[in-house]
N, CA, C and O atoms as CSV, one atom per row, in Angstrom:
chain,resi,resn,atom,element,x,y,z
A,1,UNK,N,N,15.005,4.769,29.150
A,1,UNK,CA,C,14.390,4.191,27.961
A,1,UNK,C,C,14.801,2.724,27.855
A,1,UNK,O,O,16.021,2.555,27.875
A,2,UNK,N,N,14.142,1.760,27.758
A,2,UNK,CA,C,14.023,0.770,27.592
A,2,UNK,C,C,14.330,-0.035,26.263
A,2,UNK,O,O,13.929,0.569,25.268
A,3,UNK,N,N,14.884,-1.131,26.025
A,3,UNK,CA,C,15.904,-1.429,24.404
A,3,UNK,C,C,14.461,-1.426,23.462
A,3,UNK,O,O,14.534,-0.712,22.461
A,4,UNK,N,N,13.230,-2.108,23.664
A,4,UNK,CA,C,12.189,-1.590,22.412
A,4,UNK,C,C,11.838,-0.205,22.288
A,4,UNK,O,O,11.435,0.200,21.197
A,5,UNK,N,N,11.941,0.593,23.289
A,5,UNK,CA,C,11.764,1.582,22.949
A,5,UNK,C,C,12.787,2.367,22.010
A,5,UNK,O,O,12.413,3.059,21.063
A,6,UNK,N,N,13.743,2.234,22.274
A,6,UNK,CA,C,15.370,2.365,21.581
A,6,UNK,C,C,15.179,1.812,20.191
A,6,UNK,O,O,15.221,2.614,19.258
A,7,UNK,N,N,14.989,0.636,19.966
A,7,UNK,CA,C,14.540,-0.103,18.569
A,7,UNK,C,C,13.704,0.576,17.829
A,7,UNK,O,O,14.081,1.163,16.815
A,8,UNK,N,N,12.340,0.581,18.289
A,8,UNK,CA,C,11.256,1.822,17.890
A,8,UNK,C,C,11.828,3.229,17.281
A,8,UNK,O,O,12.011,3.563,16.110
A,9,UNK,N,N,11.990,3.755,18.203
A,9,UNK,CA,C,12.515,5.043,17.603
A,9,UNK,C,C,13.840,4.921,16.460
A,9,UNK,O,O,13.809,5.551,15.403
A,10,UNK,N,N,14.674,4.268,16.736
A,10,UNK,CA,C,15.836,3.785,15.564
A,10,UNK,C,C,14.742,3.290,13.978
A,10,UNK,O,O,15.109,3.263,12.804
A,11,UNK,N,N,13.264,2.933,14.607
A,11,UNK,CA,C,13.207,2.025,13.255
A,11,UNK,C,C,12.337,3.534,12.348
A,11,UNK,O,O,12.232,3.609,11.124
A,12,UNK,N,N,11.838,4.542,13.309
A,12,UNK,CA,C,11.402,5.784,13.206
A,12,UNK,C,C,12.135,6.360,12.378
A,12,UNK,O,O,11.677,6.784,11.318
A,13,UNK,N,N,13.503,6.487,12.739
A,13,UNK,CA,C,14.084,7.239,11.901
A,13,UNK,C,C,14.741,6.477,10.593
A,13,UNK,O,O,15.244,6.956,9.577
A,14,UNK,N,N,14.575,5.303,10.946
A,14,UNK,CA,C,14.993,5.032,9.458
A,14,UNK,C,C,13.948,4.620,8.624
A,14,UNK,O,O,14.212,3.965,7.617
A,15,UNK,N,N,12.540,4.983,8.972
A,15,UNK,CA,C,11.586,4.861,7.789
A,15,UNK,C,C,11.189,6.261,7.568
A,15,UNK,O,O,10.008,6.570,7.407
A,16,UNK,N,N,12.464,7.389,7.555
A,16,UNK,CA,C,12.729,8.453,7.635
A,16,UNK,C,C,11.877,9.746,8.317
A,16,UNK,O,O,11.745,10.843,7.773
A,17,UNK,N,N,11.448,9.442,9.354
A,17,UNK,CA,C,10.968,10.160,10.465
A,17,UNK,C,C,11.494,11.167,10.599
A,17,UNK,O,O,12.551,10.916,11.178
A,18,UNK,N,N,11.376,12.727,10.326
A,18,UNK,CA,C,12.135,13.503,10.842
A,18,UNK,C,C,12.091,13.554,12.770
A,18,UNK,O,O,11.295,13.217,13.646
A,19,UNK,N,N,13.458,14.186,12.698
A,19,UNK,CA,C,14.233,14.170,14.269
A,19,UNK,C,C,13.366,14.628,14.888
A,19,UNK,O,O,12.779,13.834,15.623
A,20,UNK,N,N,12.866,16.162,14.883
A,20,UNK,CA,C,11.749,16.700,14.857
A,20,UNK,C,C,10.378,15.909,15.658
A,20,UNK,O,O,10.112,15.788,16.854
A,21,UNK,N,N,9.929,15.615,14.870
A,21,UNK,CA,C,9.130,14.491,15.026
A,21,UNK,C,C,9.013,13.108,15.759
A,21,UNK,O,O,8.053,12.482,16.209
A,22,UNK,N,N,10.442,12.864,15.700
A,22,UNK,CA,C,10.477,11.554,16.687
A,22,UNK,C,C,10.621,12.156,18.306
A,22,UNK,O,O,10.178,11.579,19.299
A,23,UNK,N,N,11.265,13.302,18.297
A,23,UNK,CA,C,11.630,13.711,19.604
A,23,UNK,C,C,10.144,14.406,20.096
A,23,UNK,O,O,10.007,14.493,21.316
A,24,UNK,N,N,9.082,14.878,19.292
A,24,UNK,CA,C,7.916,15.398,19.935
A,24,UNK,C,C,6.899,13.898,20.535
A,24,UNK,O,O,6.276,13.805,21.593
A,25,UNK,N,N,7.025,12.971,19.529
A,25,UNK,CA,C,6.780,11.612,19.949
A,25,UNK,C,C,6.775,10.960,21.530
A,25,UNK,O,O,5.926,10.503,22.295
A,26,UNK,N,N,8.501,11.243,21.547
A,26,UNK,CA,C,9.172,10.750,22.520
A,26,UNK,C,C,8.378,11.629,24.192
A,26,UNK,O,O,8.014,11.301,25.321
A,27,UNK,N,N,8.491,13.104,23.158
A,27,UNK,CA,C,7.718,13.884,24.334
A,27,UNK,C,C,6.274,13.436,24.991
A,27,UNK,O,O,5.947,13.276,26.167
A,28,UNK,N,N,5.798,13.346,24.190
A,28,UNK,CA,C,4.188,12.764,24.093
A,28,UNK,C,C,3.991,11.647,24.855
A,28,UNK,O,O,2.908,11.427,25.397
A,29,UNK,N,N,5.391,10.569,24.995
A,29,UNK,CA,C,5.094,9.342,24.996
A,29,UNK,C,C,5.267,9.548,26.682
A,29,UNK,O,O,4.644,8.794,27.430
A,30,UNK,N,N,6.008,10.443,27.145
A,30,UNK,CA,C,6.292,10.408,28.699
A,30,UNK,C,C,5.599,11.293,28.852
A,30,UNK,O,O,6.306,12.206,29.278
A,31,UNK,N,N,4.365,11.688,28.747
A,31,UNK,CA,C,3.352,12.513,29.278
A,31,UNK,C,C,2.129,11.454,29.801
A,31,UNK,O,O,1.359,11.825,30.687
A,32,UNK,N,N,2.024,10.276,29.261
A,32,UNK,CA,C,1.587,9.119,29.526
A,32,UNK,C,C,0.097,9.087,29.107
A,32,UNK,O,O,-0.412,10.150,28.752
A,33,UNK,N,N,-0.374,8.365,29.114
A,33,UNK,CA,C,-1.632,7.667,28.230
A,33,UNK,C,C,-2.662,8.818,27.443
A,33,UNK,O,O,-3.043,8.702,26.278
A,34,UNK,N,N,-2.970,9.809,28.254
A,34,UNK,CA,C,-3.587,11.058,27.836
A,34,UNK,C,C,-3.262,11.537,26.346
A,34,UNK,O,O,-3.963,12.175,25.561
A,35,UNK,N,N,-2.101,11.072,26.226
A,35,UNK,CA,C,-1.575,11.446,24.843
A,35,UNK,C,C,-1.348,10.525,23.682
A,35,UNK,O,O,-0.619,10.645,22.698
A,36,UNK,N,N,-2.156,9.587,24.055
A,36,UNK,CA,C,-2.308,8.272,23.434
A,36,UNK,C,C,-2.886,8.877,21.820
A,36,UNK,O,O,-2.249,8.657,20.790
A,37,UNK,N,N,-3.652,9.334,21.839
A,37,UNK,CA,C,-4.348,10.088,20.418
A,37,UNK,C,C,-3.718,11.121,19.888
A,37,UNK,O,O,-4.204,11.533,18.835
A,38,UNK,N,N,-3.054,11.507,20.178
A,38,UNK,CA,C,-1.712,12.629,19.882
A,38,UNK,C,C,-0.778,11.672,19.068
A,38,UNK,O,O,-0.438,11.978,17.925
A,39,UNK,N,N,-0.429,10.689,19.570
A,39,UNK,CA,C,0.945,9.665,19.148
A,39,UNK,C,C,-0.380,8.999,18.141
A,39,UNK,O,O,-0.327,9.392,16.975
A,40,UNK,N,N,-0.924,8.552,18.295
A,40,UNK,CA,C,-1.547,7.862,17.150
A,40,UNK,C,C,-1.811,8.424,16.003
A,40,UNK,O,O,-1.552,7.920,14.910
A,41,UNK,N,N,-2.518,9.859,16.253
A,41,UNK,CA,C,-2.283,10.692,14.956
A,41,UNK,C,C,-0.830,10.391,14.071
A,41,UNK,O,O,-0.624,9.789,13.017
A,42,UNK,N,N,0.091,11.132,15.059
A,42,UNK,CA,C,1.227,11.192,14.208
A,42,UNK,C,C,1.557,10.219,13.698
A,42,UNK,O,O,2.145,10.287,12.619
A,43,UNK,N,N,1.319,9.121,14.235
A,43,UNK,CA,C,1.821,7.472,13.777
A,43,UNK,C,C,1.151,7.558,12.461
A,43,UNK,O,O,1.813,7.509,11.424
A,44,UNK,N,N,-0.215,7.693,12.461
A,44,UNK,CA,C,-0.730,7.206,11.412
A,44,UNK,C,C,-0.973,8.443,10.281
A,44,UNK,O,O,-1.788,8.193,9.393
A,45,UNK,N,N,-0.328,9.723,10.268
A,45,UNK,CA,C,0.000,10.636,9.349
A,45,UNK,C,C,1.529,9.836,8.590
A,45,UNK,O,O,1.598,9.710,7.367
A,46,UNK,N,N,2.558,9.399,9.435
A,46,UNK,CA,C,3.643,9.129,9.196
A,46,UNK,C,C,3.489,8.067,7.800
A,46,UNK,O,O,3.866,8.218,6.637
A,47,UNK,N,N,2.603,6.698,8.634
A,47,UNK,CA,C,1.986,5.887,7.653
A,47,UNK,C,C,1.812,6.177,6.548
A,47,UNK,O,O,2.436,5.748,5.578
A,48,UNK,N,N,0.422,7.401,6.560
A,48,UNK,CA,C,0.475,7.708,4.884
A,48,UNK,C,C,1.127,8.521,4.285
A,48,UNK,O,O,0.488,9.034,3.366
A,49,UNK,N,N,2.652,9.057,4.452
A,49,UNK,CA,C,3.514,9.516,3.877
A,49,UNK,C,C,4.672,8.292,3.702
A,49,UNK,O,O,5.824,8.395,3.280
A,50,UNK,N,N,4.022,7.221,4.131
A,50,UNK,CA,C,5.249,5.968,3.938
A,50,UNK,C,C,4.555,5.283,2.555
A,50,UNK,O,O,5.090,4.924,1.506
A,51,UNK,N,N,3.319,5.255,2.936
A,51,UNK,CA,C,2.228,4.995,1.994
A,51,UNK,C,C,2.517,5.279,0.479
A,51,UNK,O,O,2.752,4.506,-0.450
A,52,UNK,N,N,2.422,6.633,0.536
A,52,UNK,CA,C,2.655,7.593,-0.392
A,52,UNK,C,C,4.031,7.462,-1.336
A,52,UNK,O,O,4.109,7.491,-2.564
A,53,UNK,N,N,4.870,7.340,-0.543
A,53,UNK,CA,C,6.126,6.825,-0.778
A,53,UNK,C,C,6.520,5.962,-1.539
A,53,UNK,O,O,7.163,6.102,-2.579
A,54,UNK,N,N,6.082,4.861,-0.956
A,54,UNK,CA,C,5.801,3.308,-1.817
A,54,UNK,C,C,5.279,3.401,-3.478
A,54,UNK,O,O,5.716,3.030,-4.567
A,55,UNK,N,N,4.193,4.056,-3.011
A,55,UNK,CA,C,3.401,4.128,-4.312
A,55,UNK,C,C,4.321,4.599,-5.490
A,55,UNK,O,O,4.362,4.131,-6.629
A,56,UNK,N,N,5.221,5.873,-4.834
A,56,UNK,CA,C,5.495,6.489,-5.501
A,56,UNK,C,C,6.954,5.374,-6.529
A,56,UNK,O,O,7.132,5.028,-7.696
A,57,UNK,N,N,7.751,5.178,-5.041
A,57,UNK,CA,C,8.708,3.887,-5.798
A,57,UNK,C,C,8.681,2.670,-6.883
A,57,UNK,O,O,9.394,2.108,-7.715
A,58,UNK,N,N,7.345,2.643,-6.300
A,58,UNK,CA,C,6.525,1.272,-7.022
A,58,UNK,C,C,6.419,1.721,-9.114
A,58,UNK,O,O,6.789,1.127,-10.127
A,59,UNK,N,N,5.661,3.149,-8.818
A,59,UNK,CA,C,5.727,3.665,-10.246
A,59,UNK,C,C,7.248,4.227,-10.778
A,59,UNK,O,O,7.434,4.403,-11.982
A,60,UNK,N,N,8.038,4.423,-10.036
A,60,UNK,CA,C,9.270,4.535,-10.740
A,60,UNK,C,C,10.053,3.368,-11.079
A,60,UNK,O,O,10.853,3.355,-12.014
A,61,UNK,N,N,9.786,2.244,-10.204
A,61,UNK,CA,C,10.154,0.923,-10.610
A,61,UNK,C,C,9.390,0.111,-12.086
A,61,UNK,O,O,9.948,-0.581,-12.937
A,62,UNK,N,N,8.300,0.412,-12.003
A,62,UNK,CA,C,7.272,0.149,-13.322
A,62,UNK,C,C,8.034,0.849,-14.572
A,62,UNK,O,O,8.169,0.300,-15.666
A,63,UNK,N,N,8.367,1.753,-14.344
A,63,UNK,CA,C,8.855,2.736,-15.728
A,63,UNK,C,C,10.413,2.194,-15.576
A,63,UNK,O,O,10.945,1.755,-16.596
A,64,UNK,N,N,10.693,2.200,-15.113
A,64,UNK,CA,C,12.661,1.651,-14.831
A,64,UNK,C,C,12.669,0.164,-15.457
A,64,UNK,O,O,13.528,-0.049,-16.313
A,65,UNK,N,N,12.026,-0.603,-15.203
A,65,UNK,CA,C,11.363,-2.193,-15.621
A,65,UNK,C,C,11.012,-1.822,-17.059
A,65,UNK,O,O,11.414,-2.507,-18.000
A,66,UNK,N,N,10.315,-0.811,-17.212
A,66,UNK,CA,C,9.949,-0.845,-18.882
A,66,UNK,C,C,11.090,-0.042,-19.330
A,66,UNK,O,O,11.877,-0.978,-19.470
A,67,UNK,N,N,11.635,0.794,-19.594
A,67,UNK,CA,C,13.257,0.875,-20.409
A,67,UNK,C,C,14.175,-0.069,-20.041
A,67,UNK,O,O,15.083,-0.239,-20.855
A,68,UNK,N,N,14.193,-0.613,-19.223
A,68,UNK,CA,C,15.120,-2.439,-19.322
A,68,UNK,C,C,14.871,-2.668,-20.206
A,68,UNK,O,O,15.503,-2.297,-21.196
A,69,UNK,N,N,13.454,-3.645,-20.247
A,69,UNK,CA,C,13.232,-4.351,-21.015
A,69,UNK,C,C,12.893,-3.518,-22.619
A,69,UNK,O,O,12.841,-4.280,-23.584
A,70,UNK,N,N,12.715,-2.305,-22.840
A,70,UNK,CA,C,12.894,-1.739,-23.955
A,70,UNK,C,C,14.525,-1.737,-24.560
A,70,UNK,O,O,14.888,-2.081,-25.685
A,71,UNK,N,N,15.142,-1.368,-23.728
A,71,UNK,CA,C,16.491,-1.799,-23.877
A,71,UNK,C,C,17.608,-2.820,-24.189
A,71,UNK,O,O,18.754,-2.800,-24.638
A,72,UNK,N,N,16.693,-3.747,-23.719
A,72,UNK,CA,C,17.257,-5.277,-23.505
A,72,UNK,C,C,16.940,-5.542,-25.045
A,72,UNK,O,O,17.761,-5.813,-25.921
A,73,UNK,N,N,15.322,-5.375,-25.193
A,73,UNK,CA,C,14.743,-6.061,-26.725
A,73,UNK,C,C,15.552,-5.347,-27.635
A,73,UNK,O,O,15.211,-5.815,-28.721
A,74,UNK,N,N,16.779,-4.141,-27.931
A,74,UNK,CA,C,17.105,-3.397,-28.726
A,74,UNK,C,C,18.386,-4.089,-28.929
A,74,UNK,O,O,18.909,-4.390,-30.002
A,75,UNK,N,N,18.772,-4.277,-27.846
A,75,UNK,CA,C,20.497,-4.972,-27.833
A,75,UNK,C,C,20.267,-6.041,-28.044
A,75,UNK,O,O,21.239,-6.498,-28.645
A,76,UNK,N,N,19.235,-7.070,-27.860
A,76,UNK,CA,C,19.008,-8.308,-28.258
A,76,UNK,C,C,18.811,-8.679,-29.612
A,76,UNK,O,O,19.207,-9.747,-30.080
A,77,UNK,N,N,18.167,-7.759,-30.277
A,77,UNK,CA,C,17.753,-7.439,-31.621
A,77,UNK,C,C,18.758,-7.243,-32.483
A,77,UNK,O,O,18.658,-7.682,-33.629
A,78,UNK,N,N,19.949,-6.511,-32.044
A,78,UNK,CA,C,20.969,-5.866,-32.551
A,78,UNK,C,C,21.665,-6.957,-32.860
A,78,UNK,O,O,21.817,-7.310,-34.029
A,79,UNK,N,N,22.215,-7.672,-31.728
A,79,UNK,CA,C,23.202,-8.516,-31.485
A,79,UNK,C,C,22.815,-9.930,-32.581
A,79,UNK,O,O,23.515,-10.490,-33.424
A,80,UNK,N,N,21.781,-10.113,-32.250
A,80,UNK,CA,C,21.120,-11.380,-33.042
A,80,UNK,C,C,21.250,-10.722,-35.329
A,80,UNK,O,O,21.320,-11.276,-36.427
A,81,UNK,N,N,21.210,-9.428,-34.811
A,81,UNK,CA,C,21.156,-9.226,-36.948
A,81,UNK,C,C,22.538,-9.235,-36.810
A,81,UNK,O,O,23.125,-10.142,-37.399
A,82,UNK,N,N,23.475,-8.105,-35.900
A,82,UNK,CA,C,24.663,-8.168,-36.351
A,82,UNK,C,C,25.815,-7.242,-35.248
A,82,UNK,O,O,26.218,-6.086,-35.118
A,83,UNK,N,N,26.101,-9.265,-34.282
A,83,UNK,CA,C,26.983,-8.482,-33.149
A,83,UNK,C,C,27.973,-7.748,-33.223
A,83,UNK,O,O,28.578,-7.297,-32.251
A,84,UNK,N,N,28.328,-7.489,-34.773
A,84,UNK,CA,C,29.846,-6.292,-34.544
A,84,UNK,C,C,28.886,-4.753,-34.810
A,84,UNK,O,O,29.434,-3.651,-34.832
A,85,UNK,N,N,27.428,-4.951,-34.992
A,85,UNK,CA,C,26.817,-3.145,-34.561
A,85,UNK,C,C,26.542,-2.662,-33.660
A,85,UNK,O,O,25.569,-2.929,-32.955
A,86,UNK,N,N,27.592,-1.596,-33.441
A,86,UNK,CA,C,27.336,-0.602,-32.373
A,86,UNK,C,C,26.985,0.887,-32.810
A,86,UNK,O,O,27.739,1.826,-32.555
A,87,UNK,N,N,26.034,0.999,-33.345
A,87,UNK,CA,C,24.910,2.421,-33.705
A,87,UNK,C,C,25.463,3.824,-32.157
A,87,UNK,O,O,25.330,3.890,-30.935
A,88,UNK,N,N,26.089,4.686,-33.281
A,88,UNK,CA,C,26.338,5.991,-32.468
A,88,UNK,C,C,25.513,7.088,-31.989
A,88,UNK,O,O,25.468,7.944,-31.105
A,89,UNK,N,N,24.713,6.528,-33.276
A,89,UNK,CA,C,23.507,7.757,-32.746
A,89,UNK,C,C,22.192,7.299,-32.633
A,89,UNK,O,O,22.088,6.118,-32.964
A,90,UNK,N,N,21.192,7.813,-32.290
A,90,UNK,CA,C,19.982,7.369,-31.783
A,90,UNK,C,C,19.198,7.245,-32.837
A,90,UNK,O,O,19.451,7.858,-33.873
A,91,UNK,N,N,18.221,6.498,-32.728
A,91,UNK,CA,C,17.207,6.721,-34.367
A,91,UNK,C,C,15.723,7.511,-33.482
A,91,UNK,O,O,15.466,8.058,-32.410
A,92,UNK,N,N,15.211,7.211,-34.457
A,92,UNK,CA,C,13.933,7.792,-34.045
A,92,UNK,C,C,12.575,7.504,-33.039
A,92,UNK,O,O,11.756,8.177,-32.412
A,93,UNK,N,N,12.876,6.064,-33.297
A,93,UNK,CA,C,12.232,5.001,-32.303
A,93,UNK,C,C,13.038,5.584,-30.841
A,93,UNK,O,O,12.428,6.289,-30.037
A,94,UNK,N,N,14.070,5.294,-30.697
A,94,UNK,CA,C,15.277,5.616,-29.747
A,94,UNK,C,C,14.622,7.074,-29.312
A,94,UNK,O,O,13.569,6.956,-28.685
A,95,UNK,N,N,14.824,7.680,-29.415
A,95,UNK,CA,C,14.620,9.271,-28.997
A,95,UNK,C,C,12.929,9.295,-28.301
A,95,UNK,O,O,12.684,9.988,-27.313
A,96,UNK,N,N,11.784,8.380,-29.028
A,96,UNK,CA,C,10.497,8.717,-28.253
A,96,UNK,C,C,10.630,7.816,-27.177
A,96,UNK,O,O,9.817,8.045,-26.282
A,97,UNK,N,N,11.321,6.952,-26.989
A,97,UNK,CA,C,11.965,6.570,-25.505
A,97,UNK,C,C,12.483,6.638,-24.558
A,97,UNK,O,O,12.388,6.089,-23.461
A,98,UNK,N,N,13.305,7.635,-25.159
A,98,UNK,CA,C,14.607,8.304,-23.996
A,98,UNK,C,C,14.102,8.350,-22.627
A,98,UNK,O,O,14.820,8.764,-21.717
């Protein structure tokens, strides 16, 4: 195996490729060109589970970004009426946020 090929597969598994999978790859890949559409499938199944992925991060980052900044505007708010309040319990606003 050759160092891009080595790179490749390293970058396989860390855009979390199961082992599985990289090693049927690997199989595929020394069967030689015939199996060119075999490896491309899988490549591009892999894709849209990386795809998928993203998307999915992307919307947990959107919602993580909005309780920051819901958060931020509360302590900012607080601090500015009256920095010695520290509120123990939640109000009501507070709770349809959680």
């Amino acid at each position: 195996m050759d160092i891009e090929r080595i790179r490749f597969v390293r970058r396989l598994r860390a855009t979390g490729m199961p082992v599985e999978t990289i090693a049927h790859y690997v199989h595929l890949r020394s069967e030689g060109l015939e199996t060119a559409g075999r490896r491309l499938e899988l490549l591009l199944t892999h894709r849209r589970e990386l795809l998928r992925q993203q998307q999915e991060l992307a919307d947990s980052l959107a919602l993580l970004d909005s309780k920051i900044a819901y958060y931020q505007g509360i302590t900012e708010s607080k601090q500015a009426n009256d920095p010695a309040a520290h509120p123990t319990t939640a109000g009501p606003r507070e709770e349809r946020h959680a």
